[in-house]
C-alpha positions as CSV (number, residue, x, y, z in Angstrom):
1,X,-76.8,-43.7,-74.9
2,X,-75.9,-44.5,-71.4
3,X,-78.2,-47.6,-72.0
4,X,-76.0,-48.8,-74.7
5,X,-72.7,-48.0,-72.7
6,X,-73.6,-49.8,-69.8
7,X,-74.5,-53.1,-72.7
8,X,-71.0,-52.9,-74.1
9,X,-69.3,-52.5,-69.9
10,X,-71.4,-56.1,-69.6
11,X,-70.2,-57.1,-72.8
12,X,-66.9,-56.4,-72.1
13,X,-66.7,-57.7,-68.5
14,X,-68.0,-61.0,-69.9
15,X,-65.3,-61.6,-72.1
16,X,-62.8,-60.4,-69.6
17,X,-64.4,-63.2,-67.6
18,X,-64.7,-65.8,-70.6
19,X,-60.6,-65.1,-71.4
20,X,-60.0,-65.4,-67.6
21,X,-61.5,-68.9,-67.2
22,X,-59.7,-70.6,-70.4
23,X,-56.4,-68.9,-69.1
24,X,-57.0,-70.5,-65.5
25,X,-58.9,-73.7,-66.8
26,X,-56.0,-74.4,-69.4
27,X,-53.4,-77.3,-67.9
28,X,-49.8,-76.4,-67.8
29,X,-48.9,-79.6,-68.7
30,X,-50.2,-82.2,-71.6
31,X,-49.2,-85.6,-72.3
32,X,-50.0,-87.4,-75.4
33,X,-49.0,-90.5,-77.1
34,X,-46.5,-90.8,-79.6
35,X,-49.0,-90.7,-82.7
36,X,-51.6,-89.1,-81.2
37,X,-52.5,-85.1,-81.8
38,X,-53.0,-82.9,-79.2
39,X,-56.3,-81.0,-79.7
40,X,-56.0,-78.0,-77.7
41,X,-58.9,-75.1,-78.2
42,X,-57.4,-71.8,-78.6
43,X,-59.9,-68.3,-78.5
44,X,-59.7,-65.6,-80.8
45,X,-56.6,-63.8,-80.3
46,X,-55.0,-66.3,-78.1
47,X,-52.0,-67.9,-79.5
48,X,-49.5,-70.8,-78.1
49,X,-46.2,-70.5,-79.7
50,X,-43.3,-73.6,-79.3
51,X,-40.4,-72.3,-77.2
52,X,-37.2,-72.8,-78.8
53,X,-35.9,-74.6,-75.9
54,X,-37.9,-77.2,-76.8
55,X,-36.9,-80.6,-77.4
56,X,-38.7,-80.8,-80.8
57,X,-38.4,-78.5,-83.2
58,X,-40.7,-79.2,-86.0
59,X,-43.7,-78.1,-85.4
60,X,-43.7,-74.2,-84.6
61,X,-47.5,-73.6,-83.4
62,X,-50.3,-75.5,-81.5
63,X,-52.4,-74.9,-84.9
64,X,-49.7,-77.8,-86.0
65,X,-49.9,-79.9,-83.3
66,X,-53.3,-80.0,-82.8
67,X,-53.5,-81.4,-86.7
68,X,-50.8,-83.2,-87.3
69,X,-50.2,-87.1,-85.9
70,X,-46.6,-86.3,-83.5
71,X,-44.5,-89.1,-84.1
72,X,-41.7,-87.7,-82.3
73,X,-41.1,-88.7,-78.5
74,X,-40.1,-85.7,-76.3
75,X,-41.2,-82.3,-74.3
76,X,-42.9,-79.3,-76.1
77,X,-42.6,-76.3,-74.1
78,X,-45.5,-73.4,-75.4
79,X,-46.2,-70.0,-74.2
80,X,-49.8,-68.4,-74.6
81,X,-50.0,-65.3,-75.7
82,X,-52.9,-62.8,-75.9
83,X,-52.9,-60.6,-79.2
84,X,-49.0,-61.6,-79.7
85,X,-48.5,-58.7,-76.8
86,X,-48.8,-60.2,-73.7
87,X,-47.0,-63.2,-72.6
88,X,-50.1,-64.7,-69.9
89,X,-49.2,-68.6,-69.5
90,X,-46.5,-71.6,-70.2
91,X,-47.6,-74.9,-71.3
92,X,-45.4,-78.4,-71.2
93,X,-46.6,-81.1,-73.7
94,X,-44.6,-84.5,-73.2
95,X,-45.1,-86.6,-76.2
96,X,-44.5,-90.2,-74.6
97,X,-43.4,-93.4,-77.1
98,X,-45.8,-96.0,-77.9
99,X,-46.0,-98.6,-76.1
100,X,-46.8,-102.9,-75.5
101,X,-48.9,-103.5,-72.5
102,X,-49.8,-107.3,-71.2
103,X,-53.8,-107.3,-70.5
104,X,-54.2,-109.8,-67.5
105,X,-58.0,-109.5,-66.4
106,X,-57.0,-111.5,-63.1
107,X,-59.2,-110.6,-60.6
108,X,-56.8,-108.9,-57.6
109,X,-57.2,-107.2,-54.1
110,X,-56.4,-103.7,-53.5
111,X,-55.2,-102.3,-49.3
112,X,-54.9,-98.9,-49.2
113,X,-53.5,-96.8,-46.7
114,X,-54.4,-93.1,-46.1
115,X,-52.1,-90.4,-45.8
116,X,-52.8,-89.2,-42.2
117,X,-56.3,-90.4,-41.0
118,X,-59.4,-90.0,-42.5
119,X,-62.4,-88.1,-41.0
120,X,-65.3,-90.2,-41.8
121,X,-68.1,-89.0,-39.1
122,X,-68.9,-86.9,-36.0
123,X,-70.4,-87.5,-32.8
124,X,-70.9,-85.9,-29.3
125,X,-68.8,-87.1,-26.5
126,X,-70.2,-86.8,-23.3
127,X,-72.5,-83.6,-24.5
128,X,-69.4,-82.1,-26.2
129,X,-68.3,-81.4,-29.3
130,X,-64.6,-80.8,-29.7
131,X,-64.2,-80.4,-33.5
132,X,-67.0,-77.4,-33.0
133,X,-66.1,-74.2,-34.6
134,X,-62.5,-75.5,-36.0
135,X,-63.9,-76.4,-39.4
136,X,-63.2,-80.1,-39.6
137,X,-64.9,-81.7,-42.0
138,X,-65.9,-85.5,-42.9
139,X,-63.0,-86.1,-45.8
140,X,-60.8,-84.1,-44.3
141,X,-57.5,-86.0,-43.1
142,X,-55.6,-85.3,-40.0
143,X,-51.7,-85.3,-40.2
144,X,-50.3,-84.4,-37.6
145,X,-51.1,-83.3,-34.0
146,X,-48.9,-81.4,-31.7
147,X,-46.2,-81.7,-33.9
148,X,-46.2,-85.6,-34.1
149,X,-47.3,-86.6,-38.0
150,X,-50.3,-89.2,-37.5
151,X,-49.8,-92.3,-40.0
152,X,-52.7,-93.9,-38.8
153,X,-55.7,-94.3,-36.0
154,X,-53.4,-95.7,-33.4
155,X,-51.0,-92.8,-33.2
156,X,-54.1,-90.7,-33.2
157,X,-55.4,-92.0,-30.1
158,X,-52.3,-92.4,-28.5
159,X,-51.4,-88.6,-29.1
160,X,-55.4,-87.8,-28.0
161,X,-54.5,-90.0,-24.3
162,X,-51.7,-88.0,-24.1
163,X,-52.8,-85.1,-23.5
164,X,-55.0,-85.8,-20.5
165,X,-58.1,-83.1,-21.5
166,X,-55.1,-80.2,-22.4
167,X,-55.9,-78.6,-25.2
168,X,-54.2,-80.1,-28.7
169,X,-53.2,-78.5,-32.0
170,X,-54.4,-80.8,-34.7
171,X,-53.0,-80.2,-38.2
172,X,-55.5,-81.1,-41.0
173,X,-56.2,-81.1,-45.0
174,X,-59.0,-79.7,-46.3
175,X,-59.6,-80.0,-50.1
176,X,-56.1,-79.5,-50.7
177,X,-55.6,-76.8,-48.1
178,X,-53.6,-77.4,-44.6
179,X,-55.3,-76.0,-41.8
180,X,-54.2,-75.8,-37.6
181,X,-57.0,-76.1,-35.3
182,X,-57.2,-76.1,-31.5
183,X,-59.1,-78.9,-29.7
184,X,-60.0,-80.1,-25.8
185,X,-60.0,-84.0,-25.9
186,X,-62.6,-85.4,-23.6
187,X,-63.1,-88.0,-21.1
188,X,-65.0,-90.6,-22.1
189,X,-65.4,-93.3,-19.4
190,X,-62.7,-96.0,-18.9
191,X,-62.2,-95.4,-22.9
192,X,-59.7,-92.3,-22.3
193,X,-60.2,-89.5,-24.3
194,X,-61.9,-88.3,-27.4
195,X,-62.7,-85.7,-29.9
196,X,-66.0,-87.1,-31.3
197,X,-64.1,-87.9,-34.5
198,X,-64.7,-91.0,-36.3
199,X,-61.8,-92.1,-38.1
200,X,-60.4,-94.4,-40.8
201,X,-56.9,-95.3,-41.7
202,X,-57.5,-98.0,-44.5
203,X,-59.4,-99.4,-47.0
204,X,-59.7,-102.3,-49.0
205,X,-61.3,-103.7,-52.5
206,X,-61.4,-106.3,-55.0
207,X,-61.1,-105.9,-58.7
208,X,-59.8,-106.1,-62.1
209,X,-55.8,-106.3,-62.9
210,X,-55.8,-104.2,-66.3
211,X,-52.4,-104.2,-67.4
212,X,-48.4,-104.9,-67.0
213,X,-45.8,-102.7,-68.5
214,X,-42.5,-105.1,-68.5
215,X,-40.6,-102.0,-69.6
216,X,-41.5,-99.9,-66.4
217,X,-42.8,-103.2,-64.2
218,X,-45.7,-100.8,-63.4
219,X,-49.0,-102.0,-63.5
220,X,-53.0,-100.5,-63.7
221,X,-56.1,-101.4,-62.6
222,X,-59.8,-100.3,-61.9
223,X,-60.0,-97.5,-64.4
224,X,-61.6,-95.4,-62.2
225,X,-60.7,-94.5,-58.4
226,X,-61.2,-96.0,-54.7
227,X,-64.1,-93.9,-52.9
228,X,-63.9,-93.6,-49.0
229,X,-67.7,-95.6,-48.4
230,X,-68.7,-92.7,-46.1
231,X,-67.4,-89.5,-47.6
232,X,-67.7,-90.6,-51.2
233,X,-64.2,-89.0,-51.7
234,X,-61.4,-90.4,-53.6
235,X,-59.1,-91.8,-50.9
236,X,-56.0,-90.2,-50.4
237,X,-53.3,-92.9,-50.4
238,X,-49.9,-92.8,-48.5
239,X,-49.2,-96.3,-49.9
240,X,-50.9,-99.4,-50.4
241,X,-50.4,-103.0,-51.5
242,X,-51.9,-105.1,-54.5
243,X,-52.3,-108.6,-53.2
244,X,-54.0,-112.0,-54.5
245,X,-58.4,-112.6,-53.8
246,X,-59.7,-115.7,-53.4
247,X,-63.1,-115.6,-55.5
248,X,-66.1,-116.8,-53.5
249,X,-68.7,-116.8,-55.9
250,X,-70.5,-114.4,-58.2
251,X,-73.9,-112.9,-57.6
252,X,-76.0,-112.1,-61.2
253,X,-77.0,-108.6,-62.1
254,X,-80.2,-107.8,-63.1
255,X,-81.7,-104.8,-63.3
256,X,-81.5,-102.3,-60.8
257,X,-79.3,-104.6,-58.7
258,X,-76.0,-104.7,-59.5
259,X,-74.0,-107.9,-59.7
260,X,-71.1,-108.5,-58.0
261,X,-68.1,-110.8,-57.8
262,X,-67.4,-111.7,-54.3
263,X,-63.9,-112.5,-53.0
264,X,-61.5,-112.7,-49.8
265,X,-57.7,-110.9,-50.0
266,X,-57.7,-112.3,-46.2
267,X,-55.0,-114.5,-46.9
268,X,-53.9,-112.7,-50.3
269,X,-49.9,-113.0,-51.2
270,X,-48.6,-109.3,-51.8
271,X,-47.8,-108.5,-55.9
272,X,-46.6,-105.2,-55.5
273,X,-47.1,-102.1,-54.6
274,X,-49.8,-99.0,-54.7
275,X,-48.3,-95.9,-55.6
276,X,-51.7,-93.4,-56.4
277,X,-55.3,-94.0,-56.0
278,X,-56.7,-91.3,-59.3
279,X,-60.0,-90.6,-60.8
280,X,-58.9,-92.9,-63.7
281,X,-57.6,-96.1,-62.1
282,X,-54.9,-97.7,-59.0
283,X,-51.4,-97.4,-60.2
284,X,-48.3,-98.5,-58.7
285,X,-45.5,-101.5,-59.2
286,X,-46.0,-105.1,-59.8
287,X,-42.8,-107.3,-57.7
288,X,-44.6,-110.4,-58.6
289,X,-45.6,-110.8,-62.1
290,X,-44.7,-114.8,-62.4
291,X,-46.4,-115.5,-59.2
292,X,-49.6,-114.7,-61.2
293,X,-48.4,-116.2,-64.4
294,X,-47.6,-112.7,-66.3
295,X,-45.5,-113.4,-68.8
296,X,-43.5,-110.2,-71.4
297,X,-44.1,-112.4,-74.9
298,X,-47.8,-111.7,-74.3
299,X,-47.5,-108.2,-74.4
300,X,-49.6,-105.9,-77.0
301,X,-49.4,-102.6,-78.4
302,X,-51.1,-99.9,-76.8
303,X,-54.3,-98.2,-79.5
304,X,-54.3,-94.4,-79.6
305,X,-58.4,-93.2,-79.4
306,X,-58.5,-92.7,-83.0
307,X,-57.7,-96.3,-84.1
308,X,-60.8,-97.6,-81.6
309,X,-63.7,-98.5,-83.8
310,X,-67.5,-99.1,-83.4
311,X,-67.9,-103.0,-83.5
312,X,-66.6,-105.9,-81.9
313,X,-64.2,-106.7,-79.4
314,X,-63.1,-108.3,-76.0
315,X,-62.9,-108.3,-73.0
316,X,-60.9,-110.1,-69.7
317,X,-61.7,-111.4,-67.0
318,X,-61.6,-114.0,-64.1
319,X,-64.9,-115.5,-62.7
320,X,-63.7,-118.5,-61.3
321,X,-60.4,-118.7,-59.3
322,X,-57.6,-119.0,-62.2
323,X,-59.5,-119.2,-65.1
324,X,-59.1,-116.2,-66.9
325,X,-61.1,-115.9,-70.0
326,X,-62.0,-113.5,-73.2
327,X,-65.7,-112.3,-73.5
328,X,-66.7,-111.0,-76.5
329,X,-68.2,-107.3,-76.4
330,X,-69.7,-104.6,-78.7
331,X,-68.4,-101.0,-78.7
332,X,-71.3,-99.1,-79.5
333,X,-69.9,-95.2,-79.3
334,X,-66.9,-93.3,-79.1
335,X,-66.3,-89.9,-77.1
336,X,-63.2,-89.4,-78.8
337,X,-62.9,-86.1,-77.6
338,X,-63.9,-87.0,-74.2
339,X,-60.3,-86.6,-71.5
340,X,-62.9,-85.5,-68.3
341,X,-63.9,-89.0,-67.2
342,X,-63.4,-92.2,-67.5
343,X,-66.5,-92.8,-69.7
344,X,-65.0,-92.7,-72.9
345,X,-66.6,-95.2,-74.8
346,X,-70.5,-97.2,-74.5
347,X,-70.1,-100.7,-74.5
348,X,-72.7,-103.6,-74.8
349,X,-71.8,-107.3,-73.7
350,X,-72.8,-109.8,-76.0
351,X,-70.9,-112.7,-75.1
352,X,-73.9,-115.4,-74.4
353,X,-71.9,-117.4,-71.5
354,X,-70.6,-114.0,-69.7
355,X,-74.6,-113.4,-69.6
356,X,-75.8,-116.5,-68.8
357,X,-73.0,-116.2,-65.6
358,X,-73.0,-112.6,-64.5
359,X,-75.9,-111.0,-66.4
360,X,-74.1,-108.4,-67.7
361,X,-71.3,-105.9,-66.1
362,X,-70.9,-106.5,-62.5
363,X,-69.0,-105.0,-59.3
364,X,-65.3,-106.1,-59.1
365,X,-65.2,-106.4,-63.1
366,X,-64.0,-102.8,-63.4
367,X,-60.2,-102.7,-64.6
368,X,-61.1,-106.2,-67.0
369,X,-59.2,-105.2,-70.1
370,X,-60.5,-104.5,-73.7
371,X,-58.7,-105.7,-77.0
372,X,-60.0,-104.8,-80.0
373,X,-58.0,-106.3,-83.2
374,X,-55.3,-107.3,-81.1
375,X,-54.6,-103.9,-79.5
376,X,-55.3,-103.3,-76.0
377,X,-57.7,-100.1,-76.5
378,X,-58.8,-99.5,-72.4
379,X,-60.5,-101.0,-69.6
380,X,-64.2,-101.7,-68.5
381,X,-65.2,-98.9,-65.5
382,X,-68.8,-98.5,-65.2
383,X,-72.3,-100.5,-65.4
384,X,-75.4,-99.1,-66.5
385,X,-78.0,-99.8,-63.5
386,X,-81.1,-100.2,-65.5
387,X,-79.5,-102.3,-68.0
388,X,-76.4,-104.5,-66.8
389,X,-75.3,-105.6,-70.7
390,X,-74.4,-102.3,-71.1
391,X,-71.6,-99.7,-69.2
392,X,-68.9,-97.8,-70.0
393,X,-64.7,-97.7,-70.9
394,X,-61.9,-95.5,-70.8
395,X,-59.6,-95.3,-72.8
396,X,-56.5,-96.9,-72.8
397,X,-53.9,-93.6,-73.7
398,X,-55.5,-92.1,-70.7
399,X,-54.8,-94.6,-68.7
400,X,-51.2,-94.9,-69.7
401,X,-50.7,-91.4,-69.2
402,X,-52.1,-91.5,-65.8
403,X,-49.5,-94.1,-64.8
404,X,-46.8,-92.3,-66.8
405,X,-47.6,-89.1,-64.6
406,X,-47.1,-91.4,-61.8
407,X,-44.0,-92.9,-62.7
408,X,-42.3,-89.2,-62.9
């Protein structure tokens, strides 16, 4: 008997814990396409009921929404409920209106700068460690030191000189958390002082232009984030600028080696401007569409996920300095259901000139855009290493929602 009591306490506990991690897991706030369905799991004797505050008023329970195609543009406001008893969560869906994108496929240069500095290493200076026991960490960025916010390396070490070997607070995130630390510079030679911190304050790339909104002027590209080289972290942007690359030339995959197209923004004339660095592509706004020959009356509409289909398509890109041109491609799967990566969809190229130049998928291709029946349906973001003709695509609704979560 007590056996069997202490079963159903474990049984119990674990779906205590089950209901507690869909509670915590569940986003407060959805955005979907005009068109699209929302697809939101419910458990047993959960239940998200509209608000009447809402905007729309015509469909009255997620069972509806997750069903039915929403045609109309506007906010959703839901409240989860457990057993129609207790009120435990509110949810925001913004159903955003369709839209016509211009895919560009111009290879472009991307300058990001950090917010605060970025820690990218450690090292002993002069037999001492000053970040010791103040738990710094490489990826974590320092904003601000005594007081002063630190924009970039130079204010770092001119804060560091400063202080002549006194002790400094030194203000710094860590995985989302800000934490003060105390720390003794030291002398280091003629080179002033140090903490043994190796620092970063910028970083740079070349790839793929996706697409041009001429309604917002906002633009995408990549499909997938900038990673800090060292940490492997998704860089953390203050700002950053989108600028012209001179290609250089192209180096053929093969496999196990990666291709990649190689290119200068040296001399690169400033587009516009970088506004978030995300796990699903660089957003931010294009001043200079003409400069690169982006033109409105080449604008397409957007595909929702369920109008992508298993066959062919295209995709755009620039290989040789202003000649940007349409590959054809075969989409082999769909993860319709997919919204955790950017790997929504298996691609093959088959385009015999795009093989016979790159071998495949290469480095500084990610962001070319796909069109499949004259809809722009996402954006090339990953290679397969063993086999270049093959990588991966998001999705072009999630990378409109990205930059509409952006623009707000």
């Amino acid at each position: 008997m007590k056996m069997i009591k202490k079963i159903a306490i474990v049984i119990l506990l674990l779906v205590i814990y089950i209901y507690v991690c869909y509670i915590s897991f569940l986003p407060s706030n959805y955005i979907i396409m005009q068109g699209e369905s929302l697809k939101i799991n419910t458990l047993f004797g959960t239940t998200l009921v509209q608000k009447e505050s809402s905007n729309l008023k015509t469909i009255q329970t997620v069972s509806n929404l997750n069903h039915t195609k929403v045609e109309q543009v506007g906010k959703i406001d839901f409240s989860l409920s457990l057993f129609h008893l207790f009120k435990v969560k509110d949810l925001s869906v913004n159903v955003i209106p369709k839209t016509s994108v211009v895919p560009v496929g111009k290879a472009i240069g991307m300058k990001l700068y950090t917010d605060g500095v970025l820690v990218v290493g450690m090292s002993e200076i002069e037999g001492k460690r000053p970040y010791e026991n103040t738990g710094i960490q490489e990826g974590d960025r320092i904003i601000q030191i005594n007081e002063n916010t630190i924009g970039n390396t130079t204010e770092l070490m001119q804060e560091v000189n400063a202080s002549k070997g006194n002790k400094i607070n030194v203000k710094y995130v860590h995985e989302e958390e800000t934490v003060t630390a105390s720390m003794q510079p030291v002398k280091s030679g003629e080179e002033g002082y140090k903490l043994g911190l190796w620092v970063r304050d910028a970083a740079a790339g070349v790839g793929t232009l996706t697409f041009y909104e001429p309604e917002t002027k906002m633009f995408a590209t990549l499909g997938h984030g900038i990673l800090d080289v060292d940490t492997s972290e998704l860089i953390k942007i203050a700002n950053g600028e989108l600028v012209t690359t001179n290609i250089l030339n192209i180096q053929k995959g093969e496999k196990g080696k990666p291709g990649e197209i190689r290119g200068t923004i040296e001399s690169g004339y400033t587009l516009g401007r970088i506004t978030k660095n995300t796990a699903f592509g660089v957003y931010g706004m294009l001043d200079a569409p003409s400069y690169i020959s982006i033109s409105a009356k080449d604008a397409i509409e957007v595909a929702s996920r369920e109008e992508i289909k298993a066959g062919p398509a295209e995709i755009i890109c620039e290989l040789e300095n202003g000649k940007i041109q349409h590959f054809a491609i075969e989409i082999q799967k769909i993860f319709v259901s997919n919204n955790e990566d950017n790997k929504s969809m298996l691609l093959r190229i088959t385009d015999k000139e795009l093989l016979e130049k790159t071998g495949g998928i290469i480095q500084g291709m990610s962001g070319a855009p796909i069109v499949q029946d004259g809809k722009f349906i996402g954006a090339v973001t990953h290679v397969l290493v063993n086999d270049p003709t093959a990588g991966y695509g998001v999705f072009a609704d999630i990378m409109l929602k990205q930059m509409r979560q952006v623009n707000e």
